[in-house]
N, C-alpha and C positions, 0 to 999 in steps of 0.2 A: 612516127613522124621524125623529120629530120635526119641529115648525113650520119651524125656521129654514132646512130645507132648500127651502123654498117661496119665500125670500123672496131667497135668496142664487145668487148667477150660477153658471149651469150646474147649477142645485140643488144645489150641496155641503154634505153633512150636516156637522157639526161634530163630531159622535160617534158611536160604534158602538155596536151594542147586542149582547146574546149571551143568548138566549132561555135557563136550563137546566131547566125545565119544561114539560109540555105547558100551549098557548094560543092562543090564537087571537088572530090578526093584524086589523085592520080597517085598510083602505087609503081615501084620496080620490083621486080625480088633481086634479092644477092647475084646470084648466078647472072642474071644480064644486065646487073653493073658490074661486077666482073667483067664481061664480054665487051661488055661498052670499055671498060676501066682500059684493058690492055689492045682493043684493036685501035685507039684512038687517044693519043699520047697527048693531043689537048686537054681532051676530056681529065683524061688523068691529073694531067699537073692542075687543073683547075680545079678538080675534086680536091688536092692536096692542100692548094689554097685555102680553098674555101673551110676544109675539117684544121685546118690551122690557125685557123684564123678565129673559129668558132670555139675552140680550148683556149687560146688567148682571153678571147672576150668573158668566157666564163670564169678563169682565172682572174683575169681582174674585178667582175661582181664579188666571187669570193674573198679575194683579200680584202676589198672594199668594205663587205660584213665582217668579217672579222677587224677590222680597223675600227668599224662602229660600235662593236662592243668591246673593244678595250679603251674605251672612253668612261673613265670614272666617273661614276653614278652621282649627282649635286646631293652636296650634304644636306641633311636635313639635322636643324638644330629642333629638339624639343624642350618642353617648359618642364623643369623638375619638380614637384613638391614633395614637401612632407620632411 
């Protein structure tokens, strides 16, 4: 599922998908989005958009968790005895 896995070593997807309704799939393989990529120089620069745009957005989720846990944990004061 998705562009980035076209563009990334060993095709590794970055995300999972989880279908829960019926739908239907439409697949490419590499070799003719290649053929698509380079006969049609829209396509392309749209492709470049589009997988640039999609490392952005994921880099910003990223930093974003990490920004959430480097938010110190509220102290917890407890009762001592003895």
């Amino acid at each position: 599922m998705g562009e980035l896995g076209f563009l990334t070593p060993n095709n590794r997807r970055t995300a999972t998908i989880e279908c829960i309704d019926a739908g239907q799939v439409l697949t490419i393989e590499y070799d003719k989005l290649l053929e698509i990529y380079f006969q049609n120089p829209e396509f392309g620069y749209y492709f470049l958009i589009l997988t640039s745009q999609r490392l952005l957005e994921n880099n910003e989720k990223l930093e974003a968790i990490i920004a959430q846990s480097k938010v110190a944990p509220p102290v917890t004061i407890a009762n001592v005895t003895g």
